[in-house]
N, C-alpha and C positions, 0 to 999 in steps of 0.2 A: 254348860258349854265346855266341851273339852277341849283345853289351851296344846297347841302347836309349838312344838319345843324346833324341829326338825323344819328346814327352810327348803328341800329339797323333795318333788314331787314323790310320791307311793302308791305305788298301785294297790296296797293295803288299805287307802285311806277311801280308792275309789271301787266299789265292789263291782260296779255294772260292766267294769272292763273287761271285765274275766266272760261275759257274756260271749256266745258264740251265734253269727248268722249263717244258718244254713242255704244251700243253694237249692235250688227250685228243680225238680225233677225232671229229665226232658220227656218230652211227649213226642213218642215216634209218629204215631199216627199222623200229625202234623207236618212232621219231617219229610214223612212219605206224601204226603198233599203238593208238596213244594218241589219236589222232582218231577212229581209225576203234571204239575202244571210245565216244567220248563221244557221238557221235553215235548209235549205236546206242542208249544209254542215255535221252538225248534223247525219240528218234523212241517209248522204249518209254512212259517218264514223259508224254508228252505222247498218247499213246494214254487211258493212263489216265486221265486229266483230263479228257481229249474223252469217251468212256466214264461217270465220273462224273458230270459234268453234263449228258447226257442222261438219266442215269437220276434224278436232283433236282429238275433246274430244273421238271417240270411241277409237283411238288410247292410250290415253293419261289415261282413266278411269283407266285402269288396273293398272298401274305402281302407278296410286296414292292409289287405293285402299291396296297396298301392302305396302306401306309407310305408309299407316296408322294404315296398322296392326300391324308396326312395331316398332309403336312409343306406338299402347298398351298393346305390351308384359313388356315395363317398363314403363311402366304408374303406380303413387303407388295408392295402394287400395285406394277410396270414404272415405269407414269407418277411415281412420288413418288419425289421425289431426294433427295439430300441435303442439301440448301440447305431444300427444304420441310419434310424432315424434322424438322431443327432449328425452324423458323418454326412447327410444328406442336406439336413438341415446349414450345418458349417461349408459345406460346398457350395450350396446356394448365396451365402453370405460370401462366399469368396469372390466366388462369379461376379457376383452383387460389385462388393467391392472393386473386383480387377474393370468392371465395369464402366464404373464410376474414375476409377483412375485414366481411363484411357482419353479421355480428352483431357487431363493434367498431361498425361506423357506427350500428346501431340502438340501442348502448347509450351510444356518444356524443350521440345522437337524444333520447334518454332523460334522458341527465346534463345536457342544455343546456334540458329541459321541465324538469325538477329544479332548478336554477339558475334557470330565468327564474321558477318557481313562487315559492322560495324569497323572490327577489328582490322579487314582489309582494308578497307575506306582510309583506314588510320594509315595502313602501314606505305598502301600505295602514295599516299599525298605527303608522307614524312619529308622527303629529301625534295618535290616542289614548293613545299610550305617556308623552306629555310631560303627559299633562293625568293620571296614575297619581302618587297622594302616601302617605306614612305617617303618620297618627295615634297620634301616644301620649296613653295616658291619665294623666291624674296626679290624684295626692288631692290635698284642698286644706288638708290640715296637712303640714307635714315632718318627715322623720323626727329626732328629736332627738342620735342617730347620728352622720349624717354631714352633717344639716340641708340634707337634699332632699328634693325631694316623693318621694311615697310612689308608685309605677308600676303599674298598674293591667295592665296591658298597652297592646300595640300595634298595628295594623291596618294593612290597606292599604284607601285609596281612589280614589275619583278626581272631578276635577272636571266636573260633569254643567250645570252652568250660568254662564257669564259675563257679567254685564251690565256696567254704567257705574259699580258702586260697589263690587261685590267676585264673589269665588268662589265659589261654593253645591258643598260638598263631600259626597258621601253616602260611608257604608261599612257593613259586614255586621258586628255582634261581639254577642258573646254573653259581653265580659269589663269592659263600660264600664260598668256599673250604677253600680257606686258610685264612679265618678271623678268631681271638680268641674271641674277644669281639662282642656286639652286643645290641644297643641302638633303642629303642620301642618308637615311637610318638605316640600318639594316636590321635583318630578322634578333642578331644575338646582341643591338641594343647601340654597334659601332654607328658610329657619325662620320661623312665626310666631305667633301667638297665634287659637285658632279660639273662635268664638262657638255654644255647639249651640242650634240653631232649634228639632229635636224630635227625641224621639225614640220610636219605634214596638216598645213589651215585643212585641208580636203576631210580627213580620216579623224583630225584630233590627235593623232599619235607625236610622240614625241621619242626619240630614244640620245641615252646619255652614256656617258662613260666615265668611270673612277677609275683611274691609276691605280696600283696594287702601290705605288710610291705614297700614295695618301693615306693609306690602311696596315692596319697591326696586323703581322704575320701570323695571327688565331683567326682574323675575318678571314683571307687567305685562302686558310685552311676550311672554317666551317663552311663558308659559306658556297651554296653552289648551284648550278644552273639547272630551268626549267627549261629543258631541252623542247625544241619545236615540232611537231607531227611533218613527214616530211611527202606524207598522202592526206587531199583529203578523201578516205574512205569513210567516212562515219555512215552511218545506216539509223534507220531507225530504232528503236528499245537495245539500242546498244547503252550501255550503263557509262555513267560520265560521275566526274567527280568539280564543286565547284569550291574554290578555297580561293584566299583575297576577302573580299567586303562581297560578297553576292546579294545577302541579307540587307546592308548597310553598316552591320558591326564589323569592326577590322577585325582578321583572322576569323573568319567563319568557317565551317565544313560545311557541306550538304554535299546528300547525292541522290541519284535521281537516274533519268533517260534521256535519249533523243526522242520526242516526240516528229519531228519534222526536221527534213532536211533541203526543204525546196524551198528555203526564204533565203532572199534578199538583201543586201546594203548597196544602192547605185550612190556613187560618185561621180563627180567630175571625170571625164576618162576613165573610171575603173567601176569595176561592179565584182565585190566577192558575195561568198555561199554564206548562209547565216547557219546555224544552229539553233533551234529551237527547243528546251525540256520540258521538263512535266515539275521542275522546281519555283517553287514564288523564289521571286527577287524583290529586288527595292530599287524605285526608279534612279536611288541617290547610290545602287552598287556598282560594285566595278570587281575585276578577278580575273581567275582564268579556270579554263576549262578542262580536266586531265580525263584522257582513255585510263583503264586499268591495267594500263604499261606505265602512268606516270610521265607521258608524253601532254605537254600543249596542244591541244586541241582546237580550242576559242578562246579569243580575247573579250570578256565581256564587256559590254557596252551596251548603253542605251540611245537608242533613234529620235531624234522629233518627228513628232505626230504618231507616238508607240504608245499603244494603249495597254498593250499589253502588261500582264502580272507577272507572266513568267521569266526564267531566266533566259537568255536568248545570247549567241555568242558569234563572232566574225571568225570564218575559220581559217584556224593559225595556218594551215599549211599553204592558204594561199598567198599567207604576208609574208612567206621567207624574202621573194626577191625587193619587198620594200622593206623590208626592216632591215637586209642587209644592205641596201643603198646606203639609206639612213645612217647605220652607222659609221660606213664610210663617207659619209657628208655629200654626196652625190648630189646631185641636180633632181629636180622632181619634175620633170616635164609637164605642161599643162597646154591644153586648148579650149576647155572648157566645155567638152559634149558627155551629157545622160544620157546613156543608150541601153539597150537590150537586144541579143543576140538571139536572131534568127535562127531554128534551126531548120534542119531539114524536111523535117515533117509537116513545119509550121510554111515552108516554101513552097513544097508538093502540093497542099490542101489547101491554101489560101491564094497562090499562082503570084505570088512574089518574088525578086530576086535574094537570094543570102546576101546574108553580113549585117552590121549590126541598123536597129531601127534606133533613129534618135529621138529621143523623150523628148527631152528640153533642151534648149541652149543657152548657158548661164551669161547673163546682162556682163555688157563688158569686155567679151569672152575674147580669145583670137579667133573662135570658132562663128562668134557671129560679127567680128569684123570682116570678116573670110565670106561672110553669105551662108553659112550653113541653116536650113531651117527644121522645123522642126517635120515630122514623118520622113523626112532624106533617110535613105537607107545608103551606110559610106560602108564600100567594099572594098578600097586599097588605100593605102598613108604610104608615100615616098615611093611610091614605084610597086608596092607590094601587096599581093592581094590578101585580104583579111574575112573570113565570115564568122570571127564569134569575137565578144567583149576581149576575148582574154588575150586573142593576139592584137587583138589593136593596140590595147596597153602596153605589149611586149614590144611593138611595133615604135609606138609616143615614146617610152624610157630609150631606148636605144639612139634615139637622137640628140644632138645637141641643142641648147637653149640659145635662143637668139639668130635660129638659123631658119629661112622657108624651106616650106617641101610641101609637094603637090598631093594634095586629097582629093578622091574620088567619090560622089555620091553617087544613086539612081534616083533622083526626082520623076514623080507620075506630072504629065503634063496636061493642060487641057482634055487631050484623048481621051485619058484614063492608062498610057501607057508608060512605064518608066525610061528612061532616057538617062544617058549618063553626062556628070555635068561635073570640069575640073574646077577644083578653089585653089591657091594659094593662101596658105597659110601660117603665122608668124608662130615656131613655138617660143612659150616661155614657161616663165615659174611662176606658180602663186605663191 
């Protein structure tokens, strides 16, 4: 055995490596076997095909030709490229867009009439809002307690008159009967001592007076008057402003319309125009009523037996000739008839005589110590012929208190026919 010195393989060592395999000769003959089957195979498969699709394609033309009509109903136009496409595309997204803004633009259209409204609302009621003060009532004993006057309640009013010597204050309460005293805040916070000129059991109105002697020459100055409407023209959807407590919170705004202008407040002897809006109120409000001139309008106030929600106002321009009594401390004449004025049409069509028909006659009255009753229709006071509320009243103030004068009705008698029949009657004052 021959010992291996060398660790490293030798092809010397292995002889069979050297060995060579030859490759296998190719065989045409075969070769040509193998074409000459694929061909044949070919020419058979493409028979068939050929074969196939003449016996189909007439079937099959139709349904494709309608396929392809159908694909160039949206086929997009040759002319539009790509460039346009997009440019077409970004137009439609504008559109889109500007689209979609335009009910933003018409409710920013909206919010800026809203704002400029509001804004008036503001600027019209600036200089009535300054001349809105609070009344408190005070007894004129103190309590032994805590040695204060005794608080009757409190009101809101406002300044309806400013001359050269003081404030002429009026307010709505149904809670100052038995107060002596009577303390004025005003809008910019002053205090002072108020004077009452008069005051009207019939209406609730009360109107007072501050010396400019009682007041800092800054109240003076700030403060200042809610001037009175000196027509009443009001109409309906005419636009109103209400500031005071309308709501029931002090210094309120709202604003709103006339809704109605054919209501009502009968009193004793008198009967004004109501005001009616389209604002809630609160039956515990009170204010007043502005045109957008910033004029007095309505005194708000609430009725017994008012069911109503709404804001509802006495109209100012009919209280000039009592609020100016009042503050000259005048007499308030009284007889004590509810009536409504006949008019003309209602004379024509029903075959009545004018002047005013009497509702009621309040218990007590000088009107029913006099014999007045009730459906009497009174068509002169003192000698003077009357057919509607408003000169009757014009007719009772211009007389003296404590004096007769002859009143005239037409009472329907038995017959059915009216007849005129004279009272004497006592005025006075409630």
């Amino acid at each position: 055995m021959v010992k291996r010195n060398d660790k490293e393989p030798s092809s010397e060592n292995y002889p069979f490596i050297k060995e060579t395999i030859k490759e296998r000769p190719a065989d045409r003959k075969m070769l040509l076997h193998k074409f000459l089957t694929a061909a044949v195979c070919g020419v058979i498969f493409g028979g068939c095909a050929a074969g196939t699709a003449t016996l189909i394609l007439p079937e099959v033309a139709p349904s494709l030709r309608k396929h392809s009509e159908q694909y160039t109903d949206v086929t997009l136009v040759p002319s539009v490229t790509a460039a346009s496409c997009v440019d077409e595309a970004e137009d439609e997204n504008t559109s889109t867009a500007l689209a979609n803004t335009k009910p933003s633009t018409e409710i920013d259209a909206e919010d800026e009439k809203s704002g400029t409204w509001a804004e008036q609302v503001r600027k019209v009621s600036e200089t009535p809002r300054r001349a809105l003060v609070r009344i408190a009532a005070l007894g004129t004993d103190s309590d032994l307690l805590d040695d204060s006057f005794l608080k009757y309640g409190e009101e809101e009013g406002f300044v309806f008159l400013k001359n050269t010597e003081a404030f002429y204050i009026m307010t709505y309460s149904d809670r100052m009967n038995d107060a002596g005293n009577f303390q004025v805040t005003f809008s910019n916070g002053d205090m002072a001592d108020a004077q009452l000129c008069k005051k009207d059991v019939r209406t609730g109105f009360y109107v007072f007076r501050v010396p400019f002697t009682e007041l800092n020459d800054s109240t003076k100055d700030e403060i200042s008057e809610a001037a009175l409407a000196t027509e009443d023209n009001m109409e309906q959807m005419d636009d109103v402003i209400a500031i005071g407590s309308p709501t029931g919170d002090y210094d309120s705004l709202v604003s709103g319309m006339v809704t109605s202008v054919t209501g009502s407040m009968k009193i004793a002897d008198e009967e004004y125009g109501m005001l009616t809006t389209n604002m809630v109120g609160s039956e515990d409000g009170g204010g007043i009523l502005l045109n957008m001139s910033g004029e007095v309008v309505g005194i708000i106030c609430s009725q017994e037996n008012e069911n109503s929600s709404v804001i509802r106002a006495v109209e100012a321009a009919q209280l000039r000739p009592l609020l100016e009594g009042m503050a000259n401390g005048e007499d308030i004449c009284y007889i004590g008839i509810q009536g409504t004025t006949i008019s003309k049409y209602q004379s024509e069509n029903l075959d009545i005589p004018r002047g005013v028909y009497v509702d009621a006659v309040e218990e007590d009255s000088p009107a029913m110590t006099a014999g007045v009753q009730n459906a009497d229709i009174v068509h002169a006071l003192n000698g003077k012929e009357i057919s509607s509320m408003k000169e009757y009243s014009a007719i009772l103030q211009s007389l003296v208190k404590g004096s007769r004068v002859k009143l005239e009705v037409y009472r329907k008698n038995p017959y059915g026919t009216y007849v005129n029949v004279e009272l004497n009657v006592l005025i006075k004052e409630k």
